[in-house]
Each structure stands twice: as C-alpha cells, then as structure tokens.
N, C-alpha and C positions, 0 to 999 in steps of 0.2 A: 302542137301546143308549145306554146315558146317558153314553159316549163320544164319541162321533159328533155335531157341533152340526151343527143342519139350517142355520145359519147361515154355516156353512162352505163346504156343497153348493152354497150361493144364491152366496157369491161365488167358490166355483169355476166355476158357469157364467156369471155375469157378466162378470169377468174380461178371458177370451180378447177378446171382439167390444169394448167398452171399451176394452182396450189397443190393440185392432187399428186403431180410427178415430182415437185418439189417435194411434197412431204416423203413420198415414197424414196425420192434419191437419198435425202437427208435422214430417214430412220434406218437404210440399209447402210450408208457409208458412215453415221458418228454414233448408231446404237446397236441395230441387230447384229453388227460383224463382231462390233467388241465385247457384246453381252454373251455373244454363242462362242467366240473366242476364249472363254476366261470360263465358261462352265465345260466345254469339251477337253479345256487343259484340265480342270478340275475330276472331268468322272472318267476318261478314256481310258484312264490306269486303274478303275476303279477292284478288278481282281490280283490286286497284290500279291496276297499273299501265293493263290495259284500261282501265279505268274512263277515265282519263286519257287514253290515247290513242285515247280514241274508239271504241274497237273494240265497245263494249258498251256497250248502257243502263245506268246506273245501279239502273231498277227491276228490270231482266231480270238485272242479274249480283249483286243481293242476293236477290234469287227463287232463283237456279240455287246461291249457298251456303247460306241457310238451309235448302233443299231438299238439297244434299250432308249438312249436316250431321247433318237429323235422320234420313235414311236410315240413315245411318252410326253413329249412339249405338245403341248396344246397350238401355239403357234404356227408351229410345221405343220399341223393337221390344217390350218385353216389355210395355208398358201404361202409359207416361206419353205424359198427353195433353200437348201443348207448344202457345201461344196465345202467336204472337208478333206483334208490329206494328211496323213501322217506317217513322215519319212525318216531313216535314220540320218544319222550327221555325213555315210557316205553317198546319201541322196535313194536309197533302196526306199521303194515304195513300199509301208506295210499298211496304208488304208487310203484311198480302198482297194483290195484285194483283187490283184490282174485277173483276167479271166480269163482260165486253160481249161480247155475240153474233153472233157472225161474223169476231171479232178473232184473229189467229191470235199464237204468241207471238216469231216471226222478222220479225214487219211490222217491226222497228226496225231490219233490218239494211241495208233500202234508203234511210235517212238518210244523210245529207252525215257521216264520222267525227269534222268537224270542228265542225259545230253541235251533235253529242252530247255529243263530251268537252264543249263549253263550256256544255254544259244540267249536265253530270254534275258541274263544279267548281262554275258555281252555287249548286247544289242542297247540297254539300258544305260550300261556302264560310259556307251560310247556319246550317248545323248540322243535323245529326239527331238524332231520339228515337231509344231502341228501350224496348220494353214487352216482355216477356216473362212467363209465369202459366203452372205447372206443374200438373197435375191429375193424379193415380194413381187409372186405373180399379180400382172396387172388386174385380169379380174378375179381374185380370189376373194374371199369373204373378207380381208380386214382390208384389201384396196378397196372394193366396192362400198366397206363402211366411212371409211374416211371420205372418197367422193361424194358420195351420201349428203355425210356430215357441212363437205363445204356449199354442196349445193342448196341446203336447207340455210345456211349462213347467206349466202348471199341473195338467194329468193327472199328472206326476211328483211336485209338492205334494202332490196330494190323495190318490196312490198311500202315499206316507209318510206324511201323516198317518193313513191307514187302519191303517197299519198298527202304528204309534202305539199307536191307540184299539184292535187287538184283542192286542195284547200287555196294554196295561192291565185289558183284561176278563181273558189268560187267570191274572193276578195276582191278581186276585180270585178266579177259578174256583177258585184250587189255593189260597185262602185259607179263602172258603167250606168245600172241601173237608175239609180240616184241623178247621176248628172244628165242623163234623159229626163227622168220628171220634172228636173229643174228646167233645163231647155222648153220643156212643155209649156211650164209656168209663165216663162215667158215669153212663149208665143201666144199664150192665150192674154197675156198684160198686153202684149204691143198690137194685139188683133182688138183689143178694146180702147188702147190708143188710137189706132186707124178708125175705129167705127166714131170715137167723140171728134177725130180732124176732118174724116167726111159730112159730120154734120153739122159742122163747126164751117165749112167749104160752102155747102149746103146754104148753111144764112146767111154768111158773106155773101154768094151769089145772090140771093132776093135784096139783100139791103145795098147790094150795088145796082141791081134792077129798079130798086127802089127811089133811090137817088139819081140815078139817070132818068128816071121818069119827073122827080121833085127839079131837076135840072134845066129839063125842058120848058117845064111848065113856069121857073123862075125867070128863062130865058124872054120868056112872052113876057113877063111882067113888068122886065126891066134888066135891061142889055149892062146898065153900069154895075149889076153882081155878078157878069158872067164870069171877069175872072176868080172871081173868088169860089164860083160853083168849079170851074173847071181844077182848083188848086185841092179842092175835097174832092172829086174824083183823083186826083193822080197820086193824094195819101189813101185814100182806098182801092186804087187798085195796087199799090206797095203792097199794103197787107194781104190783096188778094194774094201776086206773089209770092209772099214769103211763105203765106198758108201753103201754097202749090209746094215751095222748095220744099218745106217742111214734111209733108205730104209723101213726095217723093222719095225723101230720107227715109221714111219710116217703111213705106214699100218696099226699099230696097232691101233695111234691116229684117223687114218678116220675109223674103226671099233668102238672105243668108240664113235665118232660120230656118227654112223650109231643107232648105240643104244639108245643113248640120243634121236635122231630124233625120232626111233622109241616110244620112251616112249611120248614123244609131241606129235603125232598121236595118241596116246592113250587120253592124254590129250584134245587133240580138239574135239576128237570125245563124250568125258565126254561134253563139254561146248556145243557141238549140241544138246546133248541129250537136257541139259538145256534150250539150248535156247527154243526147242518145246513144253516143260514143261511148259514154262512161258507160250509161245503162246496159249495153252491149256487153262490153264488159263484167259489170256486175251479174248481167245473166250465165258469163258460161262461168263465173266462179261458181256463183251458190247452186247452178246444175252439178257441179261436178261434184262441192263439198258434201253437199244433202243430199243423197241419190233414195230416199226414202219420203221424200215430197214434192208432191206437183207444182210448182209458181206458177200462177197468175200473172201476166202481165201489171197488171195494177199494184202487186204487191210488190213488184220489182223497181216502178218506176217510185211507189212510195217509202222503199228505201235509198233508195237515190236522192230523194224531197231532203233525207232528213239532215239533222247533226251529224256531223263524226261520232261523237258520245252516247246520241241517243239512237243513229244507225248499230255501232258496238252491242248497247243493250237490246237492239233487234234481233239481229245475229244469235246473240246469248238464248233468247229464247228458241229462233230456230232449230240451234246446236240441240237443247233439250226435246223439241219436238221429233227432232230425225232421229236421236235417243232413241229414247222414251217418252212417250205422248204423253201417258197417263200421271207423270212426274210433274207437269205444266199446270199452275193454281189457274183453273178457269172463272173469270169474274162475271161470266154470265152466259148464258141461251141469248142468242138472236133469233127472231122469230120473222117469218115473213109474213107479208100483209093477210094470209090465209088461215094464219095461224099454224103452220108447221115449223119443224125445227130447222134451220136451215143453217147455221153454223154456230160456232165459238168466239167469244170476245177474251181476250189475255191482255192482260195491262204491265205494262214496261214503261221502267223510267217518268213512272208516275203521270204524265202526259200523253205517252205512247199507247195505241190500241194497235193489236193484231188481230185478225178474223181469219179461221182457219176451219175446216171441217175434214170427214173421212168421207171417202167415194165408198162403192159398191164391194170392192177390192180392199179397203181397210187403209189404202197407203190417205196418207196427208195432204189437201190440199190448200195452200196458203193465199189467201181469195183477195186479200187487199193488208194493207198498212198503212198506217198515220198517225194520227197526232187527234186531239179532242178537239183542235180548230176543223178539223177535215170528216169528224165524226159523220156527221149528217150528209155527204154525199159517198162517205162509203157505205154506210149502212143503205143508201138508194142504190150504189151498187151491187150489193148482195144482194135487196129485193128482185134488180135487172136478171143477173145471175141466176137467183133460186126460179124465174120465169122461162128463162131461157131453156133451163134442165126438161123443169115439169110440160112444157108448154110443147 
C-alpha cells in the first residue's frame, strides 16, 4: 500500500526500547543520583545526639540509617539499585562496613561510651565524604512501567497513522470507482455511436446499390448523361469513404476503451485484494480485544463496509457487549420465518443495525452488521443462519 511507509514501521519499533534506555540513562544520571545524594547527606547522621554521647559508633549508627532508609523508599523496593559509601576525609571506609569474619555487629557496645563519643567527634571533626550512584534495574517494575508506557504511546501513533493511510486509500478507491463508471458511460455512448455509423454504412451501401443500378439503367437510355452519372457515383463513393474512415476512428476509440476498462479490472481487483487485507486485520484485532464474543464472518466484513465514525460507534457497542450484554438497549427480537427467536437487533449511530444472539454456552455471537440500506439482506442472512443451526 503506497500509504503505509515501511519506514514508519522501522521507527515504530525502534522507538519504544531507545526511549526506554534514554529515559532510564537520563533519570539515573540528572535525578535519582542527586535526589538520593542530598537525602542520604540529609538522614546518614540522623543519630546525633547518640553519636555524641557515646551511645553508638559512628560506623554502626550510619549503617543502621542508610539501612533504615533504603528499606523504607519505596523506590529501592521496586528496583533502584543505591551504591552508597561514606568515607572519612583520610579516605577510611565507614559505609559500607568491610566484611571480617567472626566480627559480630554489637562487639562495639562493650567500649568505654566515652572513648566512642571522642572516636565519633574525631572522625566528624575531621569531615566526611558521602558518594552515592543510583542504578534502575532493567527489568524492575518502574523500567518495565515506563517501556509500557512508551510502547502504548507509540502503538497509538502508529494505530492513527494506520488509519490515516486507509482512509487515504478508501479516497481513492471511491475515486478510481467514479472514473470506471465514467469510462463505462462512455463506452456504452461510443457503442451507440458505432451501432447509428453501422447503420448509417448500412444505407449508404443500398443507396450506392441503388444508384448503380439507376446508372445502369440511365446508361441504356442515353450515353450523353453518362458523365454526369459517373461524377454522382465518385461523390458517393467519397462519403462512402469517409463514413469507412469515420467508422474506423471510432473502432479504434472503443478498442482504447476496451483497454483502459480492462486495466480498471485490474485496478478493482488490486482494491479487493485490499479491502481482505484490511478485513484480515480487523479480524485478529476484534479476536483479541473481545475474547467474550463469537464473530461472524459477515459481521466483520460489515464493519469493514462502514464509516470511520460510524465503524467507532460499532465497536462502542461491541466494547459493551463483551462487558456487559445485559447493559445493550435492545431495539427488538428478530424472528425467523418459523416463528422462533433467533437473535437481537441494537441500533447505533442511528443508521447502524447490529444482530447478535447467545449460543448454548451463554458467550455472544455477533451474526452480522450494517447500515438500514443493507437491513434486508442481513435479516435473509440470519434467516440462512438460524436454518443452518436448526436444519
């Protein structure tokens, strides 16, 4: 479909996964470093006054808040990795806590409180680092939200451009069509041209028979008119002539005709193809969206038939039926030729008829759709249908 750029397709699925590592580089290098930066400088010292009065190590009561805090972010719980360190000013690591074997994390509680606090002012007095480096696992719950997120963005692009590109096509379709019936028109004008120059050929042949017979017989009467018979034969056979050329012109024009026709046959049958194409399509959508109703071939290819606008208000009804059935205002029983029930009529878009009924199993099945021009051979299709079952 010369619509449809294949280069479109390529950056709709490039897209999604591009955006997604962009967004992921970009919130871990200009926000989650420097938001978890500036609250772990804010809470790592958070037991002060301890600290000071000796009651706690300095390395065990910046352990026991950076450990409060990342339990407690919500964030971290859904998949941000946090890499935090915090060092004194002569590079001494006191978070996180090396790991010696057989060291338990209470051995500091049997210290003097008083050589602690004055290890802990020390240490404070002398200044501290902190480092902090945010990393978002690829698939955790807020990466997988945001790929989500852009892939639902771009399926919606590419859903409207689709649809774009088959409006555009059915603009042509009903353009093409037009200039076929024209072409028709006038081949059925110039085939009635040909049929009044044939018969129009037709009389000139007798009334040239005719006159070479009246020629002959002038000739017996009297030899001093011959030229003048001979000079009205040679201005009718001109006309014969020209009739001939004329004749031949217009043969030749219902022959280019016949050709243009036939290339529009070619054409229509390119716009069939299409149109099943689409159909194709529409079927594995409204399979997948409605998994609580049966389609009908007929109902599919009658939403295919219709508007954009008044396909929309189709859809709308369906969406309620794969719902909730019982929420659908029914405008009437269809009955078949026997008198039994044999489906439902629901009116949409004030023009639009849907015919739907329940099987044995309860689920939905969607038997046909159209339009109030189309009423009377779907309701023959229901009758076919309801014979088919019973029959």
């Amino acid at each position: 479909m010369k619509y449809l750029s294949f280069k479109v397709l390529i950056l709709a699925i490039l897209m999604p996964p591009l955006l997604y590592l962009a967004t992921i580089h970009g919130l871990e290098q200009y926000y989650l470093t420097g938001r978890y930066q500036n609250e772990i400088e804010n809470t790592y010292l958070a037991d002060m006054d301890r600290i000071l009065g000796g009651e706690v190590a300095l390395q065990e009561s910046i352990r026991h808040s950076v450990e409060r805090y990342m339990n407690d972010d919500l964030l971290i719980r859904l998949g941000i990795d946090l890499d935090v360190t915090v060092a004194t000013a002569e590079g001494e690591i006191l978070y996180p806590p090396p790991y010696q074997p057989g060291a338990t994390r209470s051995g500091i509680d049997n210290e003097d409180p008083i050589e602690t606090a004055r290890n802990n002012f020390e240490i404070l007095q002398n200044g501290l680092t902190v480092d902090v480096s945010a990393v978002m696992r690829l698939y955790s719950a807020i990466a997988l939200a945001i790929l989500l997120v852009y892939i639902l963005l771009t399926g919606s692009g590419l859903y409207l451009y689709f649809n774009t590109a088959s409006f555009k096509a059915r603009l042509e379709e009903q353009e093409q069509t037009a200039e076929l019936e024209r072409l028709q028109q006038l081949e059925n004008e110039f085939s009635r041209q040909f049929e009044r120059v044939a018969a129009e050929r037709e009389e000139l042949l007798r009334e040239h028979q005719r006159l070479q017979s009246s020629l002959e017989a002038h000739k017996q009467k009297a030899a001093r008119n011959e030229e003048e018979m001979f000079e009205e034969i040679e201005k009718l056979e001109a006309r014969l002539s020209e009739n001939l050329e004329e004749q031949e012109l217009q043969t030749n024009e219902i022959l280019e005709l016949e050709d243009k026709i036939g290339e529009l046959e070619k054409l229509r049958e390119n716009i069939s193809r299409h149109k099943e194409k689409n159909a194709e399509k529409l079927t594995k959508r409204f399979r997948t969206l409605y998994k609580n109703i049966d389609f009908h071939e007929r109902s599919l290819s009658g939403i295919a038939d219709l508007t954009d606008d008044m396909a929309l208000k189709a859809e709308e009804v369906i969406h309620q039926l794969d719902v909730d059935s019982t929420a659908v205002v029914v405008k009437r029983k269809v009955f078949s030729r026997k008198g039994k029930i044999n489906a439902f009529e629901v009116v949409f878009a004030y023009n639009g008829r849907i015919y739907f009924k329940k099987n044995e199993q309860q689920r939905i099945e969607l038997l046909a759709v159209g339009t109030k021009n189309t009423q009377a051979k779907d309701l023959a299709y229901l009758d076919r249908v309801h014979l088919n079952h019973t029959g």
